[in-house]
C-alpha positions in Angstrom: -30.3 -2.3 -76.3 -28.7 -1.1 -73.2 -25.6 1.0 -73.7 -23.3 1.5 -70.6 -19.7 1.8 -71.0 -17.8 3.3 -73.7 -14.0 1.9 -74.5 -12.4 3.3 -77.9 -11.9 7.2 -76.9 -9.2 9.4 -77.6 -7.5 12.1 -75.9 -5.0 15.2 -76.5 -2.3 12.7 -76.1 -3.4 11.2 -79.7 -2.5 14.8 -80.9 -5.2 15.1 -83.6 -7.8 14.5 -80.6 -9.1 17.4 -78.8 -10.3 16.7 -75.0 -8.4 15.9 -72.3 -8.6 13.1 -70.3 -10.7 14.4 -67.5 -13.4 15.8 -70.2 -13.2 12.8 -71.4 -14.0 10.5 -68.4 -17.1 13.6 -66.8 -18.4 13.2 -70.7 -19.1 9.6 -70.0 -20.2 10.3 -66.6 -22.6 13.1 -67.7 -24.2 10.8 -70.4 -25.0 8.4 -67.8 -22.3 5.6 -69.0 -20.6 3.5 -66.0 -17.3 2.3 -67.6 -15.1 4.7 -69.9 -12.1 3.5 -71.5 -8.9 5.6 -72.6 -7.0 3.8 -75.6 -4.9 6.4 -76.9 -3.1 5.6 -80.2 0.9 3.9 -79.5 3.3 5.5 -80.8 4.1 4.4 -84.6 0.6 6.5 -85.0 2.3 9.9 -86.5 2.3 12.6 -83.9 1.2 10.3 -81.0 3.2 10.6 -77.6 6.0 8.7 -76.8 5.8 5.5 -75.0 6.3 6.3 -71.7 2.8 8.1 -72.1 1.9 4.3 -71.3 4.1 3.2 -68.2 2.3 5.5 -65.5 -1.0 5.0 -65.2 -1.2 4.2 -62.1 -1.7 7.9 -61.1 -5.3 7.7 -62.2 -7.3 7.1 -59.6 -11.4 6.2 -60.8 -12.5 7.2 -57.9 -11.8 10.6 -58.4 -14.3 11.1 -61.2 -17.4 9.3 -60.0 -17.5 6.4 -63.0 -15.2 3.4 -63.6 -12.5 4.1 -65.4 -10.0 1.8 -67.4 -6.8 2.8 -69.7 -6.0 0.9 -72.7 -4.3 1.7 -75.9 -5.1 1.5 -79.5 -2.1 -0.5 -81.0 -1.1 -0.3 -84.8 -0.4 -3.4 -86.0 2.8 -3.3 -88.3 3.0 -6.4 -90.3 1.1 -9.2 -91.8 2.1 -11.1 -88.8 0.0 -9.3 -86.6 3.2 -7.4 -84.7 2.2 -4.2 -82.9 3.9 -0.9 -81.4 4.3 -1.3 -77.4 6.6 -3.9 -75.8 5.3 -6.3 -73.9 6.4 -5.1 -70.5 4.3 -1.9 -71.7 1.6 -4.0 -72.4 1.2 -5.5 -69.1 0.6 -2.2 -67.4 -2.8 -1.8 -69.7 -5.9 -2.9 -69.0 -7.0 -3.9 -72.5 -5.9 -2.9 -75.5 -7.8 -2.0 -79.2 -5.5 -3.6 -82.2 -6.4 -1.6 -85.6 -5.0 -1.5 -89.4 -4.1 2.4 -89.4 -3.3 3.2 -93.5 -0.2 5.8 -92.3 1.2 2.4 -90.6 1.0 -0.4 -92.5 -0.3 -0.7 -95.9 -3.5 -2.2 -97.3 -2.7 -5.9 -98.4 -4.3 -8.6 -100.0 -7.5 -10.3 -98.4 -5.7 -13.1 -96.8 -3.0 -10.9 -95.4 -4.8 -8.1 -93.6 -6.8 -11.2 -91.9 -3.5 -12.5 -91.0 -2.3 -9.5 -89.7 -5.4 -9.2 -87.5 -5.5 -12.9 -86.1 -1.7 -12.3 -85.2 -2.7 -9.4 -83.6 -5.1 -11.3 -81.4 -2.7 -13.7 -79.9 -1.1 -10.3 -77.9 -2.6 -11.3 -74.7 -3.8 -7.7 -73.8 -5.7 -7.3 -77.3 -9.1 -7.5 -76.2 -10.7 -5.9 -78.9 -10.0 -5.5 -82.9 -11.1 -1.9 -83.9 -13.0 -1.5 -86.8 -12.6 -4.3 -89.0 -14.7 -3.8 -91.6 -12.9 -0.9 -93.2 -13.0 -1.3 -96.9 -9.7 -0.2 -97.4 -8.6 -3.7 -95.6 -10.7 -6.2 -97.0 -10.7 -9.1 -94.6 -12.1 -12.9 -94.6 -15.2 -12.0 -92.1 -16.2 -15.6 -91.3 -12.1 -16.8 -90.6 -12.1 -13.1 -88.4 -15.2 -14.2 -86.2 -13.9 -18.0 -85.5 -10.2 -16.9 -84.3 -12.0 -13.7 -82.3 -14.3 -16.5 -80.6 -11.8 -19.0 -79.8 -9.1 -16.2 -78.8 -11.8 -14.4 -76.1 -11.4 -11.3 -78.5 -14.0 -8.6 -79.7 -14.8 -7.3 -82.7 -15.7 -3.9 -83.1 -18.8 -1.5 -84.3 -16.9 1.6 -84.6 -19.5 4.1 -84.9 -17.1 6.6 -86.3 -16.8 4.6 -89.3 -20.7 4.5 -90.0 -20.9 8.2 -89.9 -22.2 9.9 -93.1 -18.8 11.9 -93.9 -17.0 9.8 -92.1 -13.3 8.7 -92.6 -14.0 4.8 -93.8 -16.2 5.1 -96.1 -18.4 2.0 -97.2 -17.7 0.6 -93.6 -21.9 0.7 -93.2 -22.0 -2.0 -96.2 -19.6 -4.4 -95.1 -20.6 -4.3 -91.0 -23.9 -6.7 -92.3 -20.8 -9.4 -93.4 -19.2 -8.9 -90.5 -22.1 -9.0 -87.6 -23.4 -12.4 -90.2 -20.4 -13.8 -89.4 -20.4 -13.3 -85.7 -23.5 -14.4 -85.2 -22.4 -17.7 -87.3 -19.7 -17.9 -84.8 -21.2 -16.8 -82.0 -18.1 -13.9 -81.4 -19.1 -10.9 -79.3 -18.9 -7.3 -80.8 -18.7 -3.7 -79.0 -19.8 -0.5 -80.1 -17.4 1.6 -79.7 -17.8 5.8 -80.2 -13.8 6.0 -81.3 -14.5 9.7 -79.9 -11.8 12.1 -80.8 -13.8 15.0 -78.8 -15.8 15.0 -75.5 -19.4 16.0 -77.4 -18.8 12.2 -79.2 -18.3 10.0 -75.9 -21.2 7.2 -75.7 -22.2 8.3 -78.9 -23.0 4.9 -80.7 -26.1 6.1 -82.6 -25.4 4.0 -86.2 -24.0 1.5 -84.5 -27.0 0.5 -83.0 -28.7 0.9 -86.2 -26.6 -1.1 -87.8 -26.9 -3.8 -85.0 -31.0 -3.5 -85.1 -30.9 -3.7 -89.0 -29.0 -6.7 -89.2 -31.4 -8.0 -86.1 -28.5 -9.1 -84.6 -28.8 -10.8 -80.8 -28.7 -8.3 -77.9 -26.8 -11.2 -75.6 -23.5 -11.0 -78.4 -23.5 -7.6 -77.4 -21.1 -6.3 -74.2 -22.3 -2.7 -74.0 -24.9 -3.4 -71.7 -22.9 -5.1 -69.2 -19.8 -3.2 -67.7 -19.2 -5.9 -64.9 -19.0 -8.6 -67.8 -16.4 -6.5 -69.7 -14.5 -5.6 -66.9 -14.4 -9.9 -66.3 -14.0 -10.0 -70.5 -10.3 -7.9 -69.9 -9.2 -9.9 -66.5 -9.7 -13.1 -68.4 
């Protein structure tokens, strides 16, 4: 499976990260990626930057750094509703944005309500991606989750820091078969994404794709291998 572009990393500016931005973006360049994405966490995450870390991107110039760069967030979604923690006028300055259940946000609610928060959080019209949605700790409704994320042009997410042995969701590697059945049921697109916190993780979406072959699931549901579709997937 090809893997060319990289879109859930973090930086310094998510405080418990440790690269900055620009050992970020040569990290994906080095490891032979074409697209790297920023989505550094919004602010309700404790310890992340204030908003304003949003409202200036335009001082990043790609071209700088050899590879095609785009900046996103990772929103927290605060309610059951799906509500999330930039404005809408901050919104429009990102390119995409990553909508996740964070546990020191909002807490774990029934099965019905964390997939209610999660299809409100769709209908934000720069969520372009739900970040790791099978963490145990939020059970959700996997094939209600696949049929809003097809019909609202959203992806769903292989985080491969969740299917790290030792890794911070554990039992994420057990649900992601419900989750990529489901997909495939509905024919909704996923992305591996690294969700580095350091430059040695960028690209790095090595149980990911084990997952994915496990669970045989179809190469063309897949976006990694196509930067110039993704870069379409976020216009649209």
């Amino acid at each position: 499976m090809k893997d060319l572009l990289d879109v859930h990393m973090h930086t310094i500016a998510s405080v418990h990260a440790y690269s900055t931005l620009r050992e970020m973006i040569t990290a994906g360049r080095e490891k032979g990626l074409k697209l790297v994405g920023i989505a550094d966490h919004a602010p309700s995450m404790p310890g992340a930057f204030h908003e304003f870390y949003f409202c200036n991107f335009k001082v990043i110039r790609p071209e700088a750094y050899g590879i095609d760069v785009v900046m996103g967030a990772e929103l927290n979604i605060l309610d059951y509703c799906g509500s999330v923690d930039l404005k809408e006028h901050l919104l429009s300055r990102l390119d995409y944005a990553i909508a996740s259940l964070h546990d020191p946000c909002i807490r774990p609610g029934t099965r019905e309500q964390n997939t209610a928060a999660l299809i409100g959080a769709m209908r934000h019209p720069k969520v372009r991606i739900i970040g790791h949605p099978d963490n145990p700790l939020y059970p959700v409704d996997f094939d209600a989750l696949a049929e809003e994320a097809s019909r609202n042009h959203v992806l769903l997410e292989c985080n491969n820091s969740s299917y790290t042995p030792g890794g911070s969701r554990t039992g994420s590697r057990e649900l992601a078969g419900e989750l990529l059945s489901a997909c495939r049921k509905h024919h909704a697109m996923v992305i591996m994404g690294s969700d580095a916190h350091i430059d040695l993780d960028v690209g790095n979406h090595r149980y990911a794709q084990e997952i994915l072959a496990q669970n045989e699931f179809p190469e063309e549901l897949v976006i990694n291998g196509d930067p110039e579709r993704f870069r379409a997937w976020i216009r649209d």
